[in-house]
C-alpha positions as a Python dict, from the first residue, in 0.01 Angstrom:
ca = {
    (1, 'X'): (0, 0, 0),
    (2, 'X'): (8, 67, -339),
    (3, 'X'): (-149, 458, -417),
    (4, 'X'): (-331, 503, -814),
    (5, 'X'): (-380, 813, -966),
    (6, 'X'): (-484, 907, -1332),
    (7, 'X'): (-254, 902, -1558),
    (8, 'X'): (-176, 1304, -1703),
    (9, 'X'): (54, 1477, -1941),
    (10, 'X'): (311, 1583, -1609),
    (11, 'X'): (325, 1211, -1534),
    (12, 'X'): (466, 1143, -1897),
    (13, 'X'): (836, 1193, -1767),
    (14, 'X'): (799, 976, -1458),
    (15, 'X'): (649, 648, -1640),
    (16, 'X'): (846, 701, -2007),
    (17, 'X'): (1223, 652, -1750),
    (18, 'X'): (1065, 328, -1694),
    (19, 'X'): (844, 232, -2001),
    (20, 'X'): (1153, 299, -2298),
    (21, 'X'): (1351, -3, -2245),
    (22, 'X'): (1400, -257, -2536),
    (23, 'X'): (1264, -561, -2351),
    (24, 'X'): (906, -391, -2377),
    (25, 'X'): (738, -415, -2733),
    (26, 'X'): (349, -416, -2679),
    (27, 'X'): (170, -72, -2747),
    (28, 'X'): (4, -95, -2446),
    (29, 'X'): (317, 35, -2253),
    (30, 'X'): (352, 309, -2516),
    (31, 'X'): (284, 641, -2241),
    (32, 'X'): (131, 822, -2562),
    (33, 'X'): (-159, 540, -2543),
    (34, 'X'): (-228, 544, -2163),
    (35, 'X'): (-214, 943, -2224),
    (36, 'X'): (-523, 945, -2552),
    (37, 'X'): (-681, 641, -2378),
    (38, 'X'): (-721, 697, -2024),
    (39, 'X'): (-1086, 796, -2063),
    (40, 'X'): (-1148, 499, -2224),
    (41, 'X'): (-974, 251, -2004),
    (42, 'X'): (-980, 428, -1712),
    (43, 'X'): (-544, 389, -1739),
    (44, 'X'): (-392, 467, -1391),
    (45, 'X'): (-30, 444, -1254),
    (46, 'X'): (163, 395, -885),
    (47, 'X'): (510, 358, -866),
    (48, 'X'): (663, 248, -518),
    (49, 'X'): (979, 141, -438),
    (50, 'X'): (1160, 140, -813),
    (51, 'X'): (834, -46, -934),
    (52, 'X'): (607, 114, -1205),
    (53, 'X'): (230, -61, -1149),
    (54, 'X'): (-22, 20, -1457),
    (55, 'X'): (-377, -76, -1403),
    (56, 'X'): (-694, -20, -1619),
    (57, 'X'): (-1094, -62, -1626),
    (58, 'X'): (-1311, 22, -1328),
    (59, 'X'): (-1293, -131, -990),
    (60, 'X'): (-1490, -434, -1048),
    (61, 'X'): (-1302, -535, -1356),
    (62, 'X'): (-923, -365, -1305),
    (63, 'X'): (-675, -542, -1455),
    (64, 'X'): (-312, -477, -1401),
    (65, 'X'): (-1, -509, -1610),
    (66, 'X'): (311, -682, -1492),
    (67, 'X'): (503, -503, -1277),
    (68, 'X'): (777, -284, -1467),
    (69, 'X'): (1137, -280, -1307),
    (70, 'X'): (1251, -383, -964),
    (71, 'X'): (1154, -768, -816),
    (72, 'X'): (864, -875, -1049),
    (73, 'X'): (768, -1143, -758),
    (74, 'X'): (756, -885, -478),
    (75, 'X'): (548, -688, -733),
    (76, 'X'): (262, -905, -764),
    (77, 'X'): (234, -956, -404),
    (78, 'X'): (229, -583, -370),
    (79, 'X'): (-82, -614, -602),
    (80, 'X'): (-240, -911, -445),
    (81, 'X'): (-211, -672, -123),
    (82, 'X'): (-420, -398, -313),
    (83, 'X'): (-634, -597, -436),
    (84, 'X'): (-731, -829, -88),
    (85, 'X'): (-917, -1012, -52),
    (86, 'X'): (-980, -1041, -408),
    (87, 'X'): (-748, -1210, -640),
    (88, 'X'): (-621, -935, -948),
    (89, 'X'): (-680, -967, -1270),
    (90, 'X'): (-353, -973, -1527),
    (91, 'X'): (-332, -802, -1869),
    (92, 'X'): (-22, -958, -2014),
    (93, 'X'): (191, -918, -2322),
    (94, 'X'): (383, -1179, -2454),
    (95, 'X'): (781, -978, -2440),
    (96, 'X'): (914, -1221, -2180),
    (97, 'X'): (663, -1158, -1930),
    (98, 'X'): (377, -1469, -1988),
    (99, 'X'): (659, -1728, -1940),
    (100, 'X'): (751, -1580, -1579),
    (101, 'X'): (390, -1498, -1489),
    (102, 'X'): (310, -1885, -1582),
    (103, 'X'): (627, -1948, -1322),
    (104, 'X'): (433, -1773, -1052),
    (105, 'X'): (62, -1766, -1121),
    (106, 'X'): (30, -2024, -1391),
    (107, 'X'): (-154, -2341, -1149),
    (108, 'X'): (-380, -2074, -1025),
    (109, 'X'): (-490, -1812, -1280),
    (110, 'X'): (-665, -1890, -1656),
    (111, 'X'): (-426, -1773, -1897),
    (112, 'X'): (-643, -1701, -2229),
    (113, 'X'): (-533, -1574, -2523),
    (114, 'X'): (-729, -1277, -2697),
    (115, 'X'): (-644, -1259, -3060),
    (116, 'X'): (-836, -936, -3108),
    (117, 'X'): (-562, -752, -2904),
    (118, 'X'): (-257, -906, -3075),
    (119, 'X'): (-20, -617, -3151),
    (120, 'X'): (124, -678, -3551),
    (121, 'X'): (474, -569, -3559),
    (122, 'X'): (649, -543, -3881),
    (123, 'X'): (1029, -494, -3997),
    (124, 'X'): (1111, -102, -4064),
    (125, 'X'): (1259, -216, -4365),
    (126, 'X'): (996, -415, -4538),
    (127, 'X'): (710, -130, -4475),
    (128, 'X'): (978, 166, -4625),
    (129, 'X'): (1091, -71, -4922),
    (130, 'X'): (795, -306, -5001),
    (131, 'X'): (1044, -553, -5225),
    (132, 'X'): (978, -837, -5324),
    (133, 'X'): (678, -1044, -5452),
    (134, 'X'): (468, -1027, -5101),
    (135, 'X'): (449, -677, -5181),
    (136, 'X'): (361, -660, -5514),
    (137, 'X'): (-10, -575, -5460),
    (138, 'X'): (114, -266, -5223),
    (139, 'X'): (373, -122, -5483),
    (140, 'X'): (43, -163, -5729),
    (141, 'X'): (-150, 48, -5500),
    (142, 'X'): (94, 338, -5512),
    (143, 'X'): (146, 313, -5837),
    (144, 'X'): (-240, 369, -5909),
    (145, 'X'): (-229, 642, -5638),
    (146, 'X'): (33, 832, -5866),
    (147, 'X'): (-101, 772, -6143),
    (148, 'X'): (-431, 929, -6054),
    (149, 'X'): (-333, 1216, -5846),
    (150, 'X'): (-1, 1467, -5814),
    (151, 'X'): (93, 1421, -5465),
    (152, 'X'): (361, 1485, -5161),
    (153, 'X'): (487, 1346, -4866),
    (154, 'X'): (518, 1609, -4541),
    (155, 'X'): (609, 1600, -4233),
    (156, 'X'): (399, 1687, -3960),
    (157, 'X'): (482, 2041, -3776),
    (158, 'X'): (329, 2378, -3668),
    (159, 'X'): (337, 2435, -4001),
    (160, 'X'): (16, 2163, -4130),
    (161, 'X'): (-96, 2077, -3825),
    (162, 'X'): (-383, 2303, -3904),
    (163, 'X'): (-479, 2112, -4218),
    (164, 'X'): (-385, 1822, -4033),
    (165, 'X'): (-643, 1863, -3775),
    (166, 'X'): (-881, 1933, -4120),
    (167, 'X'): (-832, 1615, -4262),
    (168, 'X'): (-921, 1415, -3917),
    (169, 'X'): (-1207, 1655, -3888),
    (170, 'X'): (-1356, 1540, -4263),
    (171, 'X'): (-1253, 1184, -4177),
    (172, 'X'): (-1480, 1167, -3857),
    (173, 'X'): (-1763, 1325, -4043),
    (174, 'X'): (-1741, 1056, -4333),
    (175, 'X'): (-1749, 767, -4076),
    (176, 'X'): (-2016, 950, -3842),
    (177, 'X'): (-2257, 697, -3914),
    (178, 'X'): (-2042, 486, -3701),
    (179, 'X'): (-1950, 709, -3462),
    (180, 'X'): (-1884, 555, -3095),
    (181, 'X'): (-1771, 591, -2736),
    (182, 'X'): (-1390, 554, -2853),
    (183, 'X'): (-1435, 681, -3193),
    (184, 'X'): (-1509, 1036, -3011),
    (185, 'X'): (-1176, 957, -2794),
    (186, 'X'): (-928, 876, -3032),
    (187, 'X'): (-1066, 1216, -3230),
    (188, 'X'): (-977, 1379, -2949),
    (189, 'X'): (-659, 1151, -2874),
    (190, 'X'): (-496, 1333, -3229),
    (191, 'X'): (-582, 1647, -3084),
    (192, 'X'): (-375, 1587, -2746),
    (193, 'X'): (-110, 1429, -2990),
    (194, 'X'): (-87, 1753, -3221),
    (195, 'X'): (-88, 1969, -2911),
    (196, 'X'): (170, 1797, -2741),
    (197, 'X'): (420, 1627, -3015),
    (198, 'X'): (814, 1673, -2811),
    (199, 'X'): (621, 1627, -2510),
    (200, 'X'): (483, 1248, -2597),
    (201, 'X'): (804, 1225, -2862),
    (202, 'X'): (530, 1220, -3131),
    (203, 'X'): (577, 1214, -3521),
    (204, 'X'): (408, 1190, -3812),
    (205, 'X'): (310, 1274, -4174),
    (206, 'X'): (27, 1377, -4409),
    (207, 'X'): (-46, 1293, -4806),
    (208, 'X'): (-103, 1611, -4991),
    (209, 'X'): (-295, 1649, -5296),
    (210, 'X'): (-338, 1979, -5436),
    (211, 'X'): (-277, 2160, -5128),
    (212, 'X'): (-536, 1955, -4905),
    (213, 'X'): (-392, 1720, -4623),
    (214, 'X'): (-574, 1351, -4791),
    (215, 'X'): (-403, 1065, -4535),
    (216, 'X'): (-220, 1154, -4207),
    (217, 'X'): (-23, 916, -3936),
    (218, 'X'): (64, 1019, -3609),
    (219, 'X'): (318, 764, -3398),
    (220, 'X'): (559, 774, -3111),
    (221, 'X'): (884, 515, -2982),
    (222, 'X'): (760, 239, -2769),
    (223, 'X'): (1150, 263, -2714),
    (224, 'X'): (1452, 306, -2915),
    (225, 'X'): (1415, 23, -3155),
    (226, 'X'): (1022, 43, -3176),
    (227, 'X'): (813, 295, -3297),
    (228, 'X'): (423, 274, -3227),
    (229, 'X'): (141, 371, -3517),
    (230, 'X'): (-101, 540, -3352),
    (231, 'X'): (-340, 693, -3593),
    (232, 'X'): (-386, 642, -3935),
    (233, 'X'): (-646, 782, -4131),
    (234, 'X'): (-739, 831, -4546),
    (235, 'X'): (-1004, 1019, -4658),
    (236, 'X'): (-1277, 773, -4889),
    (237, 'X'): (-1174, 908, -5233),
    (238, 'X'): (-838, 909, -5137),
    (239, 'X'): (-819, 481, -4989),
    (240, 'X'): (-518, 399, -5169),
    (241, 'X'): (-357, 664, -4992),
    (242, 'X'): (-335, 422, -4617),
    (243, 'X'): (-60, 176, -4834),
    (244, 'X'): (102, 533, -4952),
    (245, 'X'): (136, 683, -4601),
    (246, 'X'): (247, 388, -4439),
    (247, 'X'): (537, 343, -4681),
    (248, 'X'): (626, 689, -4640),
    (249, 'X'): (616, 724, -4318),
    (250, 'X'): (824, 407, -4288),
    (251, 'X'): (1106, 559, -4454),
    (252, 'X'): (1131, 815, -4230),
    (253, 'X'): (1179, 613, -3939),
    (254, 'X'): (1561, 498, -4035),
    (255, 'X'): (1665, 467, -3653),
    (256, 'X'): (1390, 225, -3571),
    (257, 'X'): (1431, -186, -3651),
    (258, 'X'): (1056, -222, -3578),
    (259, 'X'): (691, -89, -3660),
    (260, 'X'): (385, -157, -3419),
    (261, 'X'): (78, -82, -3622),
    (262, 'X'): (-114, -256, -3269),
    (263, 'X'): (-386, -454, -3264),
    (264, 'X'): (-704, -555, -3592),
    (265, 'X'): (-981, -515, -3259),
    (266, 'X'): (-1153, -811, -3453),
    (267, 'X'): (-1269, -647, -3727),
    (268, 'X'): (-1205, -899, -4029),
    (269, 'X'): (-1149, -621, -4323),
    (270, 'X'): (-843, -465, -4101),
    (271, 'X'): (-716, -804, -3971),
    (272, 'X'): (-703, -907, -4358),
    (273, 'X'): (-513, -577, -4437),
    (274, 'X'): (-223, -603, -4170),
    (275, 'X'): (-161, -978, -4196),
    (276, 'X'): (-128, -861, -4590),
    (277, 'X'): (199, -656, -4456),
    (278, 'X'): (361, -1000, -4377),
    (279, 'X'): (454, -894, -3969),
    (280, 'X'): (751, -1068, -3866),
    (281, 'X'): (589, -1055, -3507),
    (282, 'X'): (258, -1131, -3396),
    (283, 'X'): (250, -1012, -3019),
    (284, 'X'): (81, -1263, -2853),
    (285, 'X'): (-179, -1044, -2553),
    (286, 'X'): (-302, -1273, -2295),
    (287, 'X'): (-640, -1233, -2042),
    (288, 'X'): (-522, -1394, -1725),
    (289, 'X'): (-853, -1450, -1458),
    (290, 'X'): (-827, -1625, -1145),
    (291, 'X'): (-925, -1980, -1228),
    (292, 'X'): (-1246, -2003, -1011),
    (293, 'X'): (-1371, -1671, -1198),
    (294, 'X'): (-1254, -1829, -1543),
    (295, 'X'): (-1433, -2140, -1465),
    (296, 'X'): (-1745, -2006, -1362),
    (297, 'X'): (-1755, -1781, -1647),
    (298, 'X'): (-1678, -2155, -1898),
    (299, 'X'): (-1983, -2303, -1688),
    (300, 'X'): (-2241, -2038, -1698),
    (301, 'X'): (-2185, -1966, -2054),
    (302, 'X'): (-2272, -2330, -2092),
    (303, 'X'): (-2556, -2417, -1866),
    (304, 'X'): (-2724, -2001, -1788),
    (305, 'X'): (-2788, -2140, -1445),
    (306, 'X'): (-2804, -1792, -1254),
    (307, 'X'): (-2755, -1745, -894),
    (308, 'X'): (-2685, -2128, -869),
    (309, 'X'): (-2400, -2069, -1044),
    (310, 'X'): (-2237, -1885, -759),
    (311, 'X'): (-2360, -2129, -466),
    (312, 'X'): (-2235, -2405, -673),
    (313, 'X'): (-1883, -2238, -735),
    (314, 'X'): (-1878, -2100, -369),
    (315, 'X'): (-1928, -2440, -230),
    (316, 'X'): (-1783, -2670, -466),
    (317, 'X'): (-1504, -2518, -613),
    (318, 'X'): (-1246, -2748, -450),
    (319, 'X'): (-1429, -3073, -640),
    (320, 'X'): (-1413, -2969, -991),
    (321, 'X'): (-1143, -3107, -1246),
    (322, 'X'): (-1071, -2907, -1569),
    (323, 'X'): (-818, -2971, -1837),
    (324, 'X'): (-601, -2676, -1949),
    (325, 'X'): (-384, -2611, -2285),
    (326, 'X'): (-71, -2365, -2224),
    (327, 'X'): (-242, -2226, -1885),
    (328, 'X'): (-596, -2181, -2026),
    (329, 'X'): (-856, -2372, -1903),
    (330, 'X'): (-1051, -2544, -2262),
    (331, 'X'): (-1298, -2771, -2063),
    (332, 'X'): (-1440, -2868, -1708),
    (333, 'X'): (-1683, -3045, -1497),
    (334, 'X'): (-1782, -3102, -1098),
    (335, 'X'): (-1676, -3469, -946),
    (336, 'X'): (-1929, -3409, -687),
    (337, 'X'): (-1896, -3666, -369),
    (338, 'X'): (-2176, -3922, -300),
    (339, 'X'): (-2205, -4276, -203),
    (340, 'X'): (-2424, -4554, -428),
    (341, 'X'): (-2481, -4871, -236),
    (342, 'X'): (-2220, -4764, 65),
    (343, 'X'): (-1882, -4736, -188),
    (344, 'X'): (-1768, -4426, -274),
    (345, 'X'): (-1827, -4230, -612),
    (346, 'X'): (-1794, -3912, -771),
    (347, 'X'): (-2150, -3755, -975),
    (348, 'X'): (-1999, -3603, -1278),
    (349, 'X'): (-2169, -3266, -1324),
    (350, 'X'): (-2175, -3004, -1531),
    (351, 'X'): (-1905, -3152, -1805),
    (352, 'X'): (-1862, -2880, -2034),
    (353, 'X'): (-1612, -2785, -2331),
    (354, 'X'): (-1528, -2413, -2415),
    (355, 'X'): (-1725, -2293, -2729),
    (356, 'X'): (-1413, -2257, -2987),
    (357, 'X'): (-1255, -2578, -2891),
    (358, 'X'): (-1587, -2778, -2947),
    (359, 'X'): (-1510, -3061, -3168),
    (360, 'X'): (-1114, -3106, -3120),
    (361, 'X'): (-1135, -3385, -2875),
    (362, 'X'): (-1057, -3197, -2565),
    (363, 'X'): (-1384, -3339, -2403),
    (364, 'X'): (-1226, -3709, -2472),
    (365, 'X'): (-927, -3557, -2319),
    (366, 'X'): (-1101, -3455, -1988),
    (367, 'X'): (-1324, -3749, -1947),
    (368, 'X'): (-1026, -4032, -2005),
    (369, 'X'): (-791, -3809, -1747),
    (370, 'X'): (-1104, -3835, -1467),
    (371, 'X'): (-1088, -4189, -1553),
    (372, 'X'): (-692, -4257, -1479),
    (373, 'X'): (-693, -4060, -1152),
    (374, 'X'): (-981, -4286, -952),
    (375, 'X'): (-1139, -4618, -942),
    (376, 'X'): (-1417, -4502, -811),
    (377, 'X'): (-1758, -4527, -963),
    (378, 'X'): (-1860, -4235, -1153),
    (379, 'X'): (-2230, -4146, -1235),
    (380, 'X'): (-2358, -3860, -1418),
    (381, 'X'): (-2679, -3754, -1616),
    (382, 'X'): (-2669, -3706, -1978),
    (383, 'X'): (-2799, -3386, -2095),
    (384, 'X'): (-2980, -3551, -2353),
    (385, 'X'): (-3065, -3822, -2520),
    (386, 'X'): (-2796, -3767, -2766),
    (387, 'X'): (-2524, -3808, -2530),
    (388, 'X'): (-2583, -4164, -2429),
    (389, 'X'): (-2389, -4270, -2712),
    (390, 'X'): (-2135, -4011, -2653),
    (391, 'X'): (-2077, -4173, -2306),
    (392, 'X'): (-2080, -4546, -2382),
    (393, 'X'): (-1730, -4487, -2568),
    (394, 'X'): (-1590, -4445, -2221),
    (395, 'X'): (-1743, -4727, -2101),
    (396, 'X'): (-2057, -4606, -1951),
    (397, 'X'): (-2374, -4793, -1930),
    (398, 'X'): (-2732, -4699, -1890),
    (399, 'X'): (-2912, -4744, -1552),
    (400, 'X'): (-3271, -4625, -1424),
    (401, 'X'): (-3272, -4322, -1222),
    (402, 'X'): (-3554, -4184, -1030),
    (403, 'X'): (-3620, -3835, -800),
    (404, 'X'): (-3901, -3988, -631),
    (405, 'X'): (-3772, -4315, -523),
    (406, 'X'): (-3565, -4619, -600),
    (407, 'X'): (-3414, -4954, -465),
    (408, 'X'): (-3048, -4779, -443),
    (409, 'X'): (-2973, -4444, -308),
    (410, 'X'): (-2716, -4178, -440),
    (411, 'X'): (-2591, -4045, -97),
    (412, 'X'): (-2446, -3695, -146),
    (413, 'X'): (-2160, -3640, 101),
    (414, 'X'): (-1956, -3331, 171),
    (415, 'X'): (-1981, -3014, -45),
    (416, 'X'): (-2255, -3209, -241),
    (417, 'X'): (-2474, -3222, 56),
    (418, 'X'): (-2544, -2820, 64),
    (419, 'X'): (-2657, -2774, -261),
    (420, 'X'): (-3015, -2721, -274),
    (421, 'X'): (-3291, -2961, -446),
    (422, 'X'): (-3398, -2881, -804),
    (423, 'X'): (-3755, -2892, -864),
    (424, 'X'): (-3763, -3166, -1158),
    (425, 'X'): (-3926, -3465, -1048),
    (426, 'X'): (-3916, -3837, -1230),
    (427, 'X'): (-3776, -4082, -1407),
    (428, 'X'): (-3501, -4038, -1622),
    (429, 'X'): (-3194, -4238, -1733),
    (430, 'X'): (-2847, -4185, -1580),
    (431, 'X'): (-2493, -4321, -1680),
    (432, 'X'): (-2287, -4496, -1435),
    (433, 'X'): (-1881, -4631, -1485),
    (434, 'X'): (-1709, -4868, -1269),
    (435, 'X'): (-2049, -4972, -1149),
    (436, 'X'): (-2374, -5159, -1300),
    (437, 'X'): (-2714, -5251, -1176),
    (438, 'X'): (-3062, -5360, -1309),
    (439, 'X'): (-3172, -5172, -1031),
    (440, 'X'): (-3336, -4830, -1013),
    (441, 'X'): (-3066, -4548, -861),
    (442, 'X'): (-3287, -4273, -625),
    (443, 'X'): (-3146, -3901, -648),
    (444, 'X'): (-3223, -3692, -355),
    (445, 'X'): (-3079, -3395, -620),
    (446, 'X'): (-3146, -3393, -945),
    (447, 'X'): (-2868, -3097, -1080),
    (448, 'X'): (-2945, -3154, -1436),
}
């Protein structure tokens, strides 16, 4: 059985022998980051049997990395047996690893894409020379920069840390109106980082105008042809000074192809300002969920339905259909088992379509895929009005549906039979495919 503990400064040896290979280009994997962020993600290591095992977040929500070294295989099922009898959660990078995890995991875990967490990761080279016409803007910057202000490049060591430390100090108190849980830890992650540079490998260098540290980075190897940004800062009447530091910095990195400036976290002004660096990698981070929990979060993000949710998903689970793009799950619905008039038929429930693929057809995609896998007839209830229309391209037709009573009776069979009655009572129209009737359809169960 695998054995976590927190990740601290004495472990840094034991996970960088495995971490520092050139396969591995994420920042996640950088030891410096699970050192600063372990408070905030709760980062925590095991290594058994030639295997190094990263997990993060609390107990409830842990999600694990791929194994590093050894038999990736007999890795995960060492973390499916931590985890038992819960199915793990995956954090996964896209540097060779999402293609074997799809090999193994791929029919039964969501594999989602978060675009907030994509690491940009730029040619050493283009950041230390800036040539060329994509660059033109940046080589303006620092031109204005020296123009206004008589400045130097140093690098970091005993020597300025002190100032160093200064200029974050004056940063954090400019930005304190925004001031947050992991603003306060990565003020104290440049402190660890200052305190313990040939420990964590770290480097870095400060912009200095008239004696007083202005702009500061602070970085480490993700291995020997990557090196990882971890901080940069620029004092507010000194912002030209990020495009200076970064070039400067740059050119001090002459044994390293590659520069990881990690991820924009969403926000649109910094996502703007690193895809303006032209990154010759976008490192693809995917969220990978067991597909039940993926589903249910799709459906109750759609329909709010509470603790029928879970009784729905707990009894049903084996009857719903989804369509997936590239592993992740973009839209669903239950084929619920009944009988109408003694044949058998499936009640279409809860069709849904993921938020951000709304609009692209993938609905279509779902609904015409139910229809070439059965003949049987299909029935649902349209949400609304709206949707009758929406449903007649498919070759549904309107019949008269009824909670109270009716000439032919939906049947529920199977998992359909344990769900519980809703309270809505009435008339109301319902949809039906492969099957049509003037007559009025009763529903012991309404589930709309």
């Amino acid at each position: 059985m695998l054995e976590f503990k927190k990740i601290e400064l004495c472990d840094i040896e034991k996970i960088k022998a495995f971490t520092q290979n050139n396969e591995i280009l994420a920042c996640e994997k950088n030891v410096a980051n699970l050192v600063i962020w372990q408070k905030a993600y709760n980062n925590m290591y095991a290594i058994n049997d030639g295997v190094l095992f990263l997990k993060s977040g609390k107990e409830k929500s842990q999600s694990f990395s791929m194994p590093i070294g050894g038999d990736i295989k007999k890795g995960i099922e060492m973390i499916f047996e931590y985890t038992a009898p819960e199915k793990p959660r995956f954090w996964v990078q896209n540097d060779g690893k999402v293609t074997k995890f799809k090999e193994l995991l791929g029919e039964s875990y969501d594999i989602s894409p978060v675009r907030d967490a994509f690491d940009y990761i730029y040619k050493r080279e283009d950041l230390a020379n800036l040539s060329g016409k994509k660059y033109h803007s940046k080589r303006n910057h620092i031109a204005a920069f020296s123009k206004q202000h008589s400045w130097n490049f140093e690098t970091i060591t005993d020597s300025n840390k002190v100032e160093v430390l200064k200029c974050a100090e004056k940063w954090y108190a400019e930005n304190f109106d925004r001031m947050d849980e992991y603003m306060a830890i990565e003020k104290e992650g440049i402190t660890t980082l200052l305190d313990n540079m040939e420990l964590l490998n770290v480097r870095g260098g400060a912009i200095v105008v008239d004696g007083t540290v202005v702009a500061f980075t602070l970085g480490s190897p993700i291995n020997n042809n990557v090196f990882d940004i971890h901080i940069e800062k620029a004092l507010k009447d000194y912002a030209t000074a990020y495009t200076v530091i970064n070039n400067e910095f740059a050119k001090t990195l002459k044994e390293y192809e590659f520069i990881n400036r990690e991820d924009d976290m969403g926000l649109e002004g910094l996502r703007k300002a690193k895809l303006s660096y032209k990154p010759e990698i976008l490192l693809e981070k995917y969220r990978c969920r067991p597909l039940a929990l993926s589903c249910m979060r799709l459906y109750d993000n759609a329909f709010h339905d509470g603790p029928f949710t879970a009784k729905l998903f707990d009894l049903c689970f084996d009857s719903i259909k989804t369509l997936r793009v590239d592993g992740e799950t973009v839209a669903l619905c239950f084929l619920l088992p009944c009988e109408i008039d003694g044949k058998r038929a499936k009640y279409i429930y809860g069709f849904t379509v993921k938020e951000r693929y709304r609009g692209q057809g993938y609905g279509k995609a779902l609904m015409e895929k139910i229809q070439s896998e059965t003949d049987e007839i299909l029935i649902l209830r349209p949400a609304n009005e709206s949707l009758v229309d929406y449903y007649k391209q498919f070759g549904f037709c309107e019949v008269s549906a009824s909670n109270e009573k009716g000439e032919i009776s939906v049947v529920p069979t199977d998992c359909f039979k344990k769900l519980c009655e809703r309270d809505k009572k009435g008339q109301y129209t319902a949809m039906a495919y492969n099957f049509n009737t003037d007559k009025t359809l009763y529903f012991p169960f309404s589930l709309a």
